[in-house]
Every structure is written in C-alpha cells, then in structure tokens.
C-alpha positions in Angstrom: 25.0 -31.3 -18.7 26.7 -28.7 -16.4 24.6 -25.8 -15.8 25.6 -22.3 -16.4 27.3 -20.4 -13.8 25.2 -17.5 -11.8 25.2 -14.0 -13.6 25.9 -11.4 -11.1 27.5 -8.0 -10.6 27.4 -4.9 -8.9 24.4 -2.8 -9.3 22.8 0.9 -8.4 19.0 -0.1 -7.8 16.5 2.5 -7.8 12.8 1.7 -6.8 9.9 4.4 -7.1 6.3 3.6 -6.1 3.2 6.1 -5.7 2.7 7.3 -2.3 -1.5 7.1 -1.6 -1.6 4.8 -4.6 -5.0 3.1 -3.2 -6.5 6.7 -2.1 -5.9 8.3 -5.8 -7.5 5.1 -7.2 -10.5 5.6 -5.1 -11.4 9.0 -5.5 -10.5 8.4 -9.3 -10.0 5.8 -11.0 -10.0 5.9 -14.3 -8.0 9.8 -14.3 -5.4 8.3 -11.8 -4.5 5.6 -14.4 -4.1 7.8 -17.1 -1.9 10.4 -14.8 0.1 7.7 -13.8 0.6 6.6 -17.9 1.5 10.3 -18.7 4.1 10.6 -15.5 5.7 7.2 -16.7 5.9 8.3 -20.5 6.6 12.1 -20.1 9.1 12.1 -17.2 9.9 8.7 -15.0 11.0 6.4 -18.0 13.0 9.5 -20.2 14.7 10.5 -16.8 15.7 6.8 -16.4 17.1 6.5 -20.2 18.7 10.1 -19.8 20.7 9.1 -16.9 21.4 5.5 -18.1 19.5 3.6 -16.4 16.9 0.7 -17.9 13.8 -0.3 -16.0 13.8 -4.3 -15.4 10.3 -4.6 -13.7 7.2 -2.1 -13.3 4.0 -2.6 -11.3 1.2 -1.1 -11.3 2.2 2.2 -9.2 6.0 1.5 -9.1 9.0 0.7 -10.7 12.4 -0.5 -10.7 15.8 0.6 -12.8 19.2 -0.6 -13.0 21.8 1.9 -13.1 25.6 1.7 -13.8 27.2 4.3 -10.8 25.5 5.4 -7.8 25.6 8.9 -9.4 23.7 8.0 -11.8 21.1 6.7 -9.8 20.8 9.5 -7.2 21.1 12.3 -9.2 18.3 10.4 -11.3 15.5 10.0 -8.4 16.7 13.7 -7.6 16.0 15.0 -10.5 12.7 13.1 -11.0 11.8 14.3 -7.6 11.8 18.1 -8.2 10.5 17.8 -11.4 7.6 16.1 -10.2 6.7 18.8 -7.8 6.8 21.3 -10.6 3.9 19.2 -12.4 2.3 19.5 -8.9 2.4 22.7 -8.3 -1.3 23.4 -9.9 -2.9 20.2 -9.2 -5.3 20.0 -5.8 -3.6 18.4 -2.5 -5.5 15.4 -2.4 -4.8 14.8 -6.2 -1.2 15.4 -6.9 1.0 11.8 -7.5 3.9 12.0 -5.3 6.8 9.3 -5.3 9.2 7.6 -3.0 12.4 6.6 -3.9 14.7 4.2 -2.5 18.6 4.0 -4.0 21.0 0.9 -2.8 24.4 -0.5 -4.0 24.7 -4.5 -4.1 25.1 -7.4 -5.8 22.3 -8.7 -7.8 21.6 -11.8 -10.3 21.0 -11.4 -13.4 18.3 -13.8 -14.9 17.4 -13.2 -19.0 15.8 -9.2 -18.2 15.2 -9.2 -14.5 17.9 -8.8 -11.5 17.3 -10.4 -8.1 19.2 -10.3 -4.7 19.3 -8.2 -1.6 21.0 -5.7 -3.6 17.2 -4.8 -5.1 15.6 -5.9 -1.9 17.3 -3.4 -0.2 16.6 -0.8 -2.5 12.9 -1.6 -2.3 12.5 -1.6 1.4 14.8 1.6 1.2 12.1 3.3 -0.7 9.5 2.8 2.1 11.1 4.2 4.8 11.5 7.6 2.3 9.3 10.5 2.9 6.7 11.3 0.5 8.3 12.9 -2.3 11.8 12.5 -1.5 15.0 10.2 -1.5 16.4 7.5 0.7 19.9 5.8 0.4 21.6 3.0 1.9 25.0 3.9 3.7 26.7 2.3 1.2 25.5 4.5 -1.8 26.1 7.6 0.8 29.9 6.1 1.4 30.6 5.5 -2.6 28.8 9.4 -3.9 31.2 11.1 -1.7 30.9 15.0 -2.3 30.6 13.8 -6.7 26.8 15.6 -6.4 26.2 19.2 -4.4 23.6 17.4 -2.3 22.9 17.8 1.1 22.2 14.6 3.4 20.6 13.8 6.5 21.7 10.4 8.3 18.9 8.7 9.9 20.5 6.0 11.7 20.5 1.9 11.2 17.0 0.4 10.2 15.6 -3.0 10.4 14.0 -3.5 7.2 11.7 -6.7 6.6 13.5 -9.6 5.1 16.7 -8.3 5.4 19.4 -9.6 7.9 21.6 -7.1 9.0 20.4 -3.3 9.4 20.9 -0.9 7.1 22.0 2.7 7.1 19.7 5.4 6.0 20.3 8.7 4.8 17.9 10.9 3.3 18.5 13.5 0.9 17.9 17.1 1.7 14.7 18.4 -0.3 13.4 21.5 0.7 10.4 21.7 -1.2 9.3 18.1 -0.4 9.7 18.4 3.6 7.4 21.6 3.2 4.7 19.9 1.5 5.2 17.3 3.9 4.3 19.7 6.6 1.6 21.4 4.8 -0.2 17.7 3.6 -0.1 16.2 7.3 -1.2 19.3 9.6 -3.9 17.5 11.9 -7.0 17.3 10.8 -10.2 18.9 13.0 -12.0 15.4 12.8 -10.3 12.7 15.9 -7.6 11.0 13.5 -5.9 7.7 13.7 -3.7 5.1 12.0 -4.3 1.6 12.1 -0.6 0.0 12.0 -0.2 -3.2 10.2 -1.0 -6.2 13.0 2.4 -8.1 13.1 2.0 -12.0 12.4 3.2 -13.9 15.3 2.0 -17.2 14.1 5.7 -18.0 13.3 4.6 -19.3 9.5 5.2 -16.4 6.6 2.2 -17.8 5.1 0.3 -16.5 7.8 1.4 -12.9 6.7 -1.7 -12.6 4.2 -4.1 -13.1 7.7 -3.0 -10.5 10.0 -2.5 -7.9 6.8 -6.6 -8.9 6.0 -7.4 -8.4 9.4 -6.0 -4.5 9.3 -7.4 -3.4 6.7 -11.0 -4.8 7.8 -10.0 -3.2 11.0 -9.4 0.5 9.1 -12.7 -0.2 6.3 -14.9 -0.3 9.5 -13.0 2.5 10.9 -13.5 4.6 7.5 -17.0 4.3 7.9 -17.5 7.1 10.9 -17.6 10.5 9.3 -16.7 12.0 12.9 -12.7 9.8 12.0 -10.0 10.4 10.1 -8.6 7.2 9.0 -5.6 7.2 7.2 -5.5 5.4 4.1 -4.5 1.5 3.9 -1.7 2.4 1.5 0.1 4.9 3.9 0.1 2.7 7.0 1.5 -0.2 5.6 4.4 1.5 4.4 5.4 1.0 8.0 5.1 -2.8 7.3 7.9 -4.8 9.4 9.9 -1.2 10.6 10.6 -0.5 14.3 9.8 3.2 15.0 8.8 5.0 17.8 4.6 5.6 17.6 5.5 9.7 17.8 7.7 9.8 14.6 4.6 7.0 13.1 2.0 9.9 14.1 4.4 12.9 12.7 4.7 11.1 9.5 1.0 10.3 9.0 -0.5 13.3 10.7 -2.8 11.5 13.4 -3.0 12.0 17.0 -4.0 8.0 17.6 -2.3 5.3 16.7 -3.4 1.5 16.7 -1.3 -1.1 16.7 -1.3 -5.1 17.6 -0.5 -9.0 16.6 -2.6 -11.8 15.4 -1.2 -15.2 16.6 -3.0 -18.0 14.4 -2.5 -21.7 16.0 -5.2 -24.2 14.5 -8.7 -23.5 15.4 -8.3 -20.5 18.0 -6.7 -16.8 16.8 -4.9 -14.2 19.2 -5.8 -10.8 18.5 -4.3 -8.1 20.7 -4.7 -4.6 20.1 -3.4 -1.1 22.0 -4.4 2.0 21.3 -2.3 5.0 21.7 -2.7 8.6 22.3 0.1 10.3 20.6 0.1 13.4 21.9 0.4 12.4 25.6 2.3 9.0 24.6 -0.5 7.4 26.6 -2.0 4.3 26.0 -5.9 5.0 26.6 -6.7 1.3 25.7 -5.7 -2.0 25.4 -7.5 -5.7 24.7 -6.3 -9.2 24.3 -9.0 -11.2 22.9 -8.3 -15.5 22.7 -10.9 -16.9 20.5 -12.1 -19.9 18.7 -11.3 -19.2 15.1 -15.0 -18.7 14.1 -15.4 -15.7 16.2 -13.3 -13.5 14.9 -15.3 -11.2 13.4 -17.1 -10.6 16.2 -13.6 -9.5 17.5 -13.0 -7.1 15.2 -16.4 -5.6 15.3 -15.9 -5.3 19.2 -12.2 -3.4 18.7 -13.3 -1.3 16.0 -16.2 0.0 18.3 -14.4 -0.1 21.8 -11.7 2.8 19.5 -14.9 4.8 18.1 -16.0 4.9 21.3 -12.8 6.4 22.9 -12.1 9.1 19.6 -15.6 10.1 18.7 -17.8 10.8 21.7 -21.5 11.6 20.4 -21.8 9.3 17.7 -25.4 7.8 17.4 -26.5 4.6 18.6 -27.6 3.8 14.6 -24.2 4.7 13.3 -22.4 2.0 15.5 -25.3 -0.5 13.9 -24.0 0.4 10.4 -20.6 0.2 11.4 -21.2 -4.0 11.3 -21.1 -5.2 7.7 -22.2 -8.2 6.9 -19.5 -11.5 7.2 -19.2 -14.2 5.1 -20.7 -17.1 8.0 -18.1 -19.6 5.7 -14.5 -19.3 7.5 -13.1 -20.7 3.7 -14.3 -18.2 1.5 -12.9 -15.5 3.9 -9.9 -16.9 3.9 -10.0 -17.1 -0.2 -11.1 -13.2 0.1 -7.7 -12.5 2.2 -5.5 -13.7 -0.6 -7.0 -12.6 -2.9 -6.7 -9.4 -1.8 -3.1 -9.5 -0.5 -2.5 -10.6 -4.0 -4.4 -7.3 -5.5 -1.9 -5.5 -3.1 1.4 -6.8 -4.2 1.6 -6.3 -8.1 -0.8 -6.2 -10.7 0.8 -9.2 -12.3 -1.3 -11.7 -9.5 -4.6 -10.0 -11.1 -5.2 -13.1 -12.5 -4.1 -15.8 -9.9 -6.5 -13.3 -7.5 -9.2 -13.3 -8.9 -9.3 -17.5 -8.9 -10.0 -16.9 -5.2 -12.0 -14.4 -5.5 -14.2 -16.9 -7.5 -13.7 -19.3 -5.1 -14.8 -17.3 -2.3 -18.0 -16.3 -4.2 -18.7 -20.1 -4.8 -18.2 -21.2 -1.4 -20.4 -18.1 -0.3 -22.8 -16.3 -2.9 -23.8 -14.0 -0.5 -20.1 -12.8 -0.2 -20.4 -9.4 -1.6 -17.0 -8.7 -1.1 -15.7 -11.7 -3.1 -17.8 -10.2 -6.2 -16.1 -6.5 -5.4 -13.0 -8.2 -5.8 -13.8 -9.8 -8.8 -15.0 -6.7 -10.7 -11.8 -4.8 -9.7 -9.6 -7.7 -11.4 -11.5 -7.2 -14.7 -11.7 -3.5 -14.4 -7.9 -4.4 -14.0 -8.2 -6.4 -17.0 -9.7 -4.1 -19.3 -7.6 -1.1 -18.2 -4.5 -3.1 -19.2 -3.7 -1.6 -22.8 -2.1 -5.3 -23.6 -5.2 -6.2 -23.6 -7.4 -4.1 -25.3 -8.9 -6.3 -28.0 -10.6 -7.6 -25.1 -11.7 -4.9 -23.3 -15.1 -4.4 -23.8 -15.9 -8.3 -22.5 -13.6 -7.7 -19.5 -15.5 -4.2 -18.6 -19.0 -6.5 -18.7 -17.3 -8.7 -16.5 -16.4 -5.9 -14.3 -19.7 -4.3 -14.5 -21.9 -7.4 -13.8 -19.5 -8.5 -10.8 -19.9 -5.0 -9.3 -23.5 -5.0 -9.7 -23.9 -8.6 -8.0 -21.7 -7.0 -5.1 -24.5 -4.0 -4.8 -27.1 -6.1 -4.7 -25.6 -8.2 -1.7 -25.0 -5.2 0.1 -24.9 -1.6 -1.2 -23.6 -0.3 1.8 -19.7 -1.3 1.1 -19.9 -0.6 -2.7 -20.9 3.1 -1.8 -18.2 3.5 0.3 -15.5 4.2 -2.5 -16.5 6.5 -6.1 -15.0 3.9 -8.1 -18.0 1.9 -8.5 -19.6 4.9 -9.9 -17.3 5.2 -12.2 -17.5 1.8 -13.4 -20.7 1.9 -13.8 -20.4 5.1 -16.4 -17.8 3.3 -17.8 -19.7 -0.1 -18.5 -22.8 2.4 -19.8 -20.3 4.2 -22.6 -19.6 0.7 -23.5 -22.7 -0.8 -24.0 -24.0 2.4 -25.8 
C-alpha cells in the first residue's frame, strides 16, 4: 500500500503564552485559572476567529493559531495585545496576565488537526524572545507585511533560537504602552536582586536537558527562601532558555542587578557544575566556582553555591537562616532523578500531567520520605480536578490532591509553606468534603 503523500503549505503561525505563568499560579491558584479561562473565552480565542485564524493546539498558559496572511496574524496579536492592557489597567501589578507573542511565516505539515515544522518552531521560540506584553516577528513576516498595517518596527538583529539551524531575524513591534509597563514592572527592587539563568547542558545527550533545568530551579527555590533576595521567578528566567544575550540586556529585561549563570556536564558517575556570578551593574564577575564531583554529592554542591551567592548579595543574614536554607534531599539518587522529569514534564504542557505524575509515584516509592515527590503528586491531581473535561471526577482527584499535599507537609512543612497554593488546596479539599 503506498502511503499518502505529506500535507504541507505555507502558514502565518502565531504563538501566545502567559508571561509569570508559575508566579500568578502561586500567589493564586485557583483565581489565575479562572482569569486565564475568561481571557481565552472573552478576548484570545474571538480575536483569533475574527481575524481568521483557528487555534490547532493550547496548553495550559499558551496557545497556538494558524492564520491565512501574515496580516492577519500581526494585526491579530496587535490587537490582542492592546486590548489586554485595557483589561489591565485596574488590576494590581503583581496580578495582571500579560502575553507574549511570537509571529513567523513557513512551511508546516499538516497532520488530521495539528501542523508541525520549523515554520511553528520558529514562531514559538519567536515568542520568547518578545517582551512582556508585546510582539516579535521573524524577518520574513517583516519582509512579506510591507507598509499593508500602520505599524511601527524595531529590528533587533539575527538570533540563535534553540533547535533551530540557521538564525533568525527579529523585529519587534512598536508598543508604547507595553515598553512603559515594562519599565514601570522591572524598576530595581530595594532588596539585593538576582536571576538564576538556566545552567546549559554540556553533557552532549538532549536527554540530559531535564538534569541541568532541575538543578536551576533547586538552585533559585533555595535562593527564594532569603527574605533579604529578590529572586526572579523560574518562569521568567528560562525564557532565556538556549538564547545568546549579553548579561546587561538579561539584567534590563528582568530587573536584577546579579546574574547567575553556569553548565552541568553529566558523564557517568561524576557531574560538572560550574557556576559565575555576575554583578551587572559594574559587568564584574564577583565570583566564580567549578565543582568536579562524584555524582552523589551533588546536593551538597548546590547547597554550597547557593550559600557562597547569599553570602556575597545579603551581608547580615543570620547564622540560623543559612541552616534553613538546606532542605532536606532525597539520600536515593533514583527517585531524584524520577522528581526531575517529573517536573520538567509539569513544565512543558499540561498534556504530560499524567505521564508526570508516574514518576512522581515512582520517586515517592523509591523514597517515602521524599516530600517533594508527594508535592508533585498533589499538583498533578489538583491539575486533574481543575481540568473541566474531567469534572465528573473531580471531587476524587481533589482527595487525591489533598491527601498527597498533606503527606508532603508532614515530611517537611517547611517547602509546602513556601508557596500560598497549598493553602488554597487545602480550603478547596475542606469545601469539598463539607
């Protein structure tokens, strides 16, 4: 039987994701959902339809549309754009959704509903290298619009995006009310501040990707825990995922004055972790550590960076607060590494809730006392039970949730306090049972 030839064509890809997506669902769980619902329903998916597009895949805080012209497309995320800030103009800084947008013209496959290729690679990678609440577009979209919408551009040069062979050019649409929230949302803070950048993998093996990504955010979570620091959010700081930028435009962006940065190299039974820390405002680097270790002392590596930097940003901390600053570690190398997919899987798309939260459990049965396998596991079935597909079944998938995030506190109530959204699943479970 001769198989049926490739679909493809030329498409305008739009991709949209929430910028602080992991900070909002912190502070607010259940009212960031529901926000996010209403944005999609009320102005995202109507905007789409209205300028012909059709959305062929959706995540949890993003989505992505198909449209026939680049005008279509751009004056789309333009118009979605400043009408988003109008339904922020009331809401509180530190709760208004904001989007990115990324715009690219390619080829792309078409398989049954959903398109593939680098012409929606592109357009996804595009949208992370746009500024929060604004527009990027690929040269070629720029070339093909002409002078067709009375838009203003700025060209911001060739980028190496992750994945994709060739650099792309990127031009970013002119906004003015997004590049003076901009300002206004990243003024420096009074408290030291710093930005852990994601730790490159130089193990040579993709696989590998899911190690060094684990390893930065346990970096930043100890980090988070000093009052006297401003961490930036896990969420923001990976946007700069696999980009080459110089560490002043990284500490404009983000509004820090440090900067950490480094590689994990992973070969067998021994890690590499080397780590720089960077004054931004001098373009000094006040610090810098290679550590070569066997593979099971890796947490005390981390520990050891994460108080070598506390010590350089936040002079007068107590002796105790460095004590508290060392969470508990899983003594079983396995189950960590169970806990690192897991999470990297929580991180890409809400449809790997499932396929997650198997290693989640099989971190907590390798190691009970885990209490960050269990804190995964409640947040897939608060996942779960939040899913209105699912409804029917959302009273047993809130229990779940509920006696997963309870086993977690009681392994160490420490790291469950450190985020309101155990608080609110515990209201949650309690209307339930009532």
């Amino acid at each position: 039987m001769v198989e049926s030839a490739v679909q493809r064509h030329l498409a305008a890809i739009l991709a949209a994701d929430v910028v602080g997506y992991s900070r909002l669902m912190g502070h607010d769980e259940i009212g960031t959902l529901a926000t996010l619902r209403a944005l999609r329903a009320e102005l995202v998916d109507p905007k789409i339809v209205e300028h012909n597009g059709r959305i062929f895949k959706a995540t949890g805080d993003g989505v992505l549309a198909e449209f026939p012209s680049v005008v279509n497309a751009v004056a789309c995320a333009v118009d979605i754009q400043r009408r988003l800030e109008v339904r922020n103009a009331d809401m509180p800084e530190d709760r208004a959704i904001r989007l990115r947008i990324g715009v690219n013209l390619g080829d792309v496959i078409v398989e049954g509903e959903d398109i593939f290729g680098d012409g929606v690679n592109i357009a996804a990678r595009l949208e992370h290298v746009a500024p929060a609440g604004g527009v990027a577009v690929s040269g070629t979209v720029r070339d093909h619009l002409g002078n067709r919408l009375d838009l203003q551009f700025e060209d911001m040069g060739e980028h190496a995006l992750k994945n994709i062979q060739q650099p792309v050019r990127v031009c970013r649409v002119r906004l003015a009310d997004t590049s003076v929230l901009a300002r206004r949302a990243l003024s420096l803070p009074d408290r030291p501040s710093i930005a852990v950048l994601p730790f490159g993998n130089m193990s040579g093996d993709p696989e590998q990707e899911y190690f060094s990504d684990g390893i930065t955010e346990d970096i930043t979570t100890e980090l988070s825990r000093f009052r006297s620091l401003s961490v930036i959010a896990r969420n923001s700081s990976f946007t700069y995922k696999g980009r080459t930028m110089k560490i002043a435009d990284v500490a404009r962006d983000l509004g820090v004055t440090y900067v950490l940065e480094g590689s994990v190299r992973r070969a067998g039974n021994r890690v590499r972790i080397t780590a720089q820390l960077v004054n931004c405002e001098t373009g000094s680097h006040i610090w810098a550590e290679r550590y070569d270790r066997e593979i099971a002392d890796m947490f005390a590596v981390q520990d050891e960076i994460t108080q070598r930097i506390v010590g350089m940003l936040a002079v007068g901390l107590e002796d105790d607060s460095l004590e508290r600053a060392k969470r508990k570690h899983p003594e079983n190398l396995i189950a960590y590494d169970h806990l690192l997919r897991g999470k990297r899987l929580l991180w890409t798309a809400g449809q790997n809730n499932l396929e997650a939260r198997r290693h989640f459990e099989k971190a907590a049965a390798t190691d009970p006392s885990s209490s960050r396998a269990y804190s995964g596991l409640a947040v897939t079935y608060q996942m779960e039970a939040l899913d209105l597909s699912t409804a029917a079944e959302g009273k047993g998938a809130y229990d779940m949730a509920f006696d997963a995030a309870e086993r977690a506190l009681a392994l160490d109530e420490a790291i469950i306090k450190l985020t309101s959204r155990w608080h609110g699943l515990a209201s949650i479970a309690a209307t339930m049972s009532a």
